[in-house]
N, C-alpha and C positions, 0 to 999 in steps of 0.2 A: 694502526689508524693513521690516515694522512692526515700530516700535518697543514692547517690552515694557511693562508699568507695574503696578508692584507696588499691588492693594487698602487702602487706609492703616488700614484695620478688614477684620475677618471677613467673607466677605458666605457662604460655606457651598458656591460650584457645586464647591470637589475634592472632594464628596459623592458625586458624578456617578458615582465611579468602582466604589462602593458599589451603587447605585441601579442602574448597568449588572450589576452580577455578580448581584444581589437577582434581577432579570428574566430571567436567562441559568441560575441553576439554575429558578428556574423552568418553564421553555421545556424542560431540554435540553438536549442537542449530540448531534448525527448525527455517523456517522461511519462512511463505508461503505467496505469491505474487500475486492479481488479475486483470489484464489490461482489463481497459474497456472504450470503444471510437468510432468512427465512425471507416469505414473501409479508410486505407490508410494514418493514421497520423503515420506510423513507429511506432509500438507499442513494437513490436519483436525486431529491429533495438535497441530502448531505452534500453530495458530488457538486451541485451548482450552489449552493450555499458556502462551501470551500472555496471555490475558485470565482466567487463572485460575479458569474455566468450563468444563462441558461444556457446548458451544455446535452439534458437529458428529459425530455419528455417526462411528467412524475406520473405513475402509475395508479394514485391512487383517485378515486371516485370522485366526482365533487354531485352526483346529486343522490338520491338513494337508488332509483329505480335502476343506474346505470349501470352497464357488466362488469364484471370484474376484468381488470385489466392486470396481467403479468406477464413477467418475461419468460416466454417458452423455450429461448433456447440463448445460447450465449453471441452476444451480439459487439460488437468493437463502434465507439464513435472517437473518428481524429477529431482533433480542434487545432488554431491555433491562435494561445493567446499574446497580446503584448503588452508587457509595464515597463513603463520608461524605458522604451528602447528594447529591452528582450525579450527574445520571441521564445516562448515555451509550446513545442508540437507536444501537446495532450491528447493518450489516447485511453479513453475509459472505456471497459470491458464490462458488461454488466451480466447476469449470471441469473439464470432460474432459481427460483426460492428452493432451496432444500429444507428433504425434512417433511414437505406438506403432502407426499403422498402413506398411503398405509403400508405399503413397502420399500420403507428408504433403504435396502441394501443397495452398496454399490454409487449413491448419488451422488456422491462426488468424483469417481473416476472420470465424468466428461469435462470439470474442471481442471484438475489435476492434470489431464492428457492434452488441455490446451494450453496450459503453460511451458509441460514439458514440449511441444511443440513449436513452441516459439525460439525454446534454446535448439533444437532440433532445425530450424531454416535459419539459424543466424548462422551453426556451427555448419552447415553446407556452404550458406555464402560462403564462409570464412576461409573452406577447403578449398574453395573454386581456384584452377590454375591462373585464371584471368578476374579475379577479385575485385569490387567496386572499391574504389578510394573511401569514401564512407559507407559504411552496410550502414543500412536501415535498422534500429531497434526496435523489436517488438518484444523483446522479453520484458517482462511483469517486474516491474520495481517495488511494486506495491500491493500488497491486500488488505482490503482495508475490512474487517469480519466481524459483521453484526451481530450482535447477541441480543435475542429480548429482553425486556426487561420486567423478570418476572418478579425478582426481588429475593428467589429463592437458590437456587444453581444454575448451574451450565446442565443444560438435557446429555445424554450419554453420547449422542450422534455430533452435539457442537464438540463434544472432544475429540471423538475420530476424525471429524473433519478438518477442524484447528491443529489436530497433531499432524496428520498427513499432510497439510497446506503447509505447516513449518518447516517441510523437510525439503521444499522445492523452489518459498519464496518468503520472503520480507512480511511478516503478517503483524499485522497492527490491528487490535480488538478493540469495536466502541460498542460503550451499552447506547441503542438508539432512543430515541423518542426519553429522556430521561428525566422531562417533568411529569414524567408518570410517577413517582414514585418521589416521597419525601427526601430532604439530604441526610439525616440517617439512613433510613431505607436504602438510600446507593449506598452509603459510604460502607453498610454493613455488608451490601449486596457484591460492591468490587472486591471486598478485603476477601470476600469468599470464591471468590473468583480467582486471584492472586494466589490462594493456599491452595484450588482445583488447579489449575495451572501446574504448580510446583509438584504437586502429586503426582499428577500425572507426566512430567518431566517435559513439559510442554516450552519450546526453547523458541522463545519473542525475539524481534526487534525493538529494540536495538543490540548493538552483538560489543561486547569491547575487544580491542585487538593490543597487541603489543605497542602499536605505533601510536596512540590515545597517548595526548598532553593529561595531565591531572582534573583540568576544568571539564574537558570532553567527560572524562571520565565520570565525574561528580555532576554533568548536565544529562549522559547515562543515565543515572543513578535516580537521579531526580524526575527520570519520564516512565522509569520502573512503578516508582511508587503510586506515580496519578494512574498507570495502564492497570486497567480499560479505561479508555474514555468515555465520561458519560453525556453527551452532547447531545443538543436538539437543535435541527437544521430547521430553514424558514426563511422562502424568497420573497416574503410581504414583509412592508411596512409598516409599523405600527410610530404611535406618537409619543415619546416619553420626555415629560418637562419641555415639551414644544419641538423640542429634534426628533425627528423619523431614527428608528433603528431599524436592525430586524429581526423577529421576534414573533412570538404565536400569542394569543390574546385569548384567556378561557374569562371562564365564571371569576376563578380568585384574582385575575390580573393578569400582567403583560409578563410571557419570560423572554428576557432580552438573551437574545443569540452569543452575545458579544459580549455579556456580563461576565466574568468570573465565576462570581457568585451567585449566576443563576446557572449555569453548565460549566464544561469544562470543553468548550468548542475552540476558542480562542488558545486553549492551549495544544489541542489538536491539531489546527490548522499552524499555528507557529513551528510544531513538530514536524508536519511534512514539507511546510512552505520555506521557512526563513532558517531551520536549524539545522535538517538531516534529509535537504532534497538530495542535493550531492552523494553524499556517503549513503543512500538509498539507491541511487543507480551505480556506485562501484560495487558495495555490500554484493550486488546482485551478479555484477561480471564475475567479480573474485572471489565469491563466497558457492553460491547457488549454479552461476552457469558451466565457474571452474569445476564443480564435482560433477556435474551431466556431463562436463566435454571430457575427463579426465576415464568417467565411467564410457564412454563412449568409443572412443580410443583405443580403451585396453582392450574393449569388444571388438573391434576391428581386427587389430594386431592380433587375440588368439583366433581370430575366424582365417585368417592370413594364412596365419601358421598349422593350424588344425590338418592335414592333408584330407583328401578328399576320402568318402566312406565312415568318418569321424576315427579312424585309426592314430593309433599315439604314434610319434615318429618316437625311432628307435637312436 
């Protein structure tokens, strides 16, 4: 191991660290978003109630007589936001409800092929002889997968879906709409959740790696036990003790968005926003796009070598 050795004068490179973050607001940070769930758990509602934005048209009715509105096919909106100075290109991907036809075989393959797809035109860029100094990212940092909240289990289809989604990207599980249901009622409904999960060998974000300090590790640890989240999004205002929050307002009273103790949204959004945005878009280069590009590659190099007629070379 090299040995250290302290500078016996200034020389200035932990400026580095400066001079990195100077060219990084400058640039940017992408950060692309996938929702995927049944039709009608506010999926759109969550996404602008997260980023504190209307970012997505919300699908659901507001008078009775009106159509049904859903998303038919999978659709992409860029944004971009800025806080204090940083500029975050957001792109949310939003997804037809699965599940709601009488023959769900197969509905998720048109998901699953547009993610792999994305790793698919980054790893072209990337081969290209004449390469752009920045490629564009469109691969999926995120999926963010709604579960109803029925109180009872995951249907057999959220598992094939949630399993296959695991094996391509970053899947983060919220129960939606979750002042449906008493806080017993969740807390009974996630813990069963959590044991379907583990059953089924179902392998979540967050991931721990070698290079995890002890806190990472134990801040891990601690997002294991809350997942799923059970969150209720909501871009209106309501009045509590004189301040506006935001929040939905039934018969028994107001659930504030932002409560703790009325959901677990604030601890969601701190999750993707303030704790694991970063190690959400590496998780994704060197976890998920490294094995498409590695499985990609080998495919090249035996099709290479294969001689033509599919004969073994001798």
């Amino acid at each position: 191991m090299t040995e250290e050795i302290r500078a016996q004068s200034y020389v200035g490179f932990d400026s580095i660290t400066q001079q990195i973050e100077h060219k990084l607001l400058k640039r940017g940070f992408q950060f692309n978003v996938i929702v995927v769930g049944p039709t009608g758990l506010g999926k759109s509602t969550l996404i602008n109630t997260i980023f504190a934005s209307h970012l997505i048209d919300s699908k659901g009715r507001f008078v009775a007589d009106e159509p049904v509105r859903q998303t038919t096919e999978i659709q992409a909106a860029s944004h971009v936001i800025v806080e204090n100075g940083v500029k975050l290109r957001l792109n949310i991907v939003d997804t037809p409800g699965y599940g709601d036809q009488i023959n769900n075989e197969g509905c998720w393959d048109p998901i699953i092929k547009y993610i792999k797809d994305q790793h698919s035109a980054y790893l072209r860029k990337e081969l290209t002889a004449m390469r752009d100094r920045y490629i564009q990212d469109t691969r999926i940092h995120c999926c963010l997968f709604f579960i109803s909240p029925t109180g009872h289990s995951l249907r057999p289809i959220d598992v094939i879906v949630m399993k296959k989604l695991s094996e391509v990207v970053n899947v983060v599980p919220v129960v939606a709409k979750s002042d449906s249901l008493t806080p017993d009622e969740r807390e009974k409904f996630k813990a069963k959740i959590r044991d379907e999960l583990a059953y089924h060998n179902i392998r979540l974000y967050p991931f721990d790696t070698d290079e995890d300090e002890e806190e990472e590790v134990q801040l891990n640890e601690s997002i294991r036990q809350i997942i799923p989240f059970a969150v209720v999004g909501s871009e209106n205002g309501v009045i509590i003790d004189g301040k506006s929050v935001r929040g939905r307002k039934n018969r028994w009273g107001v659930v504030n968005v932002e409560d703790p103790n009325h959901c677990e949204f604030v601890h969601l959004r701190n999750f993707l926003t303030r704790t694991h945005l970063q190690d959400l878009i590496e998780t994704t280069a060197q976890i998920h796009y490294e094995a498409f590009r590695s499985k990609q590659l080998l495919a090249l190099k035996e099709g290479v070598q294969r001689p033509a007629g599919g004969a073994t070379q001798q």
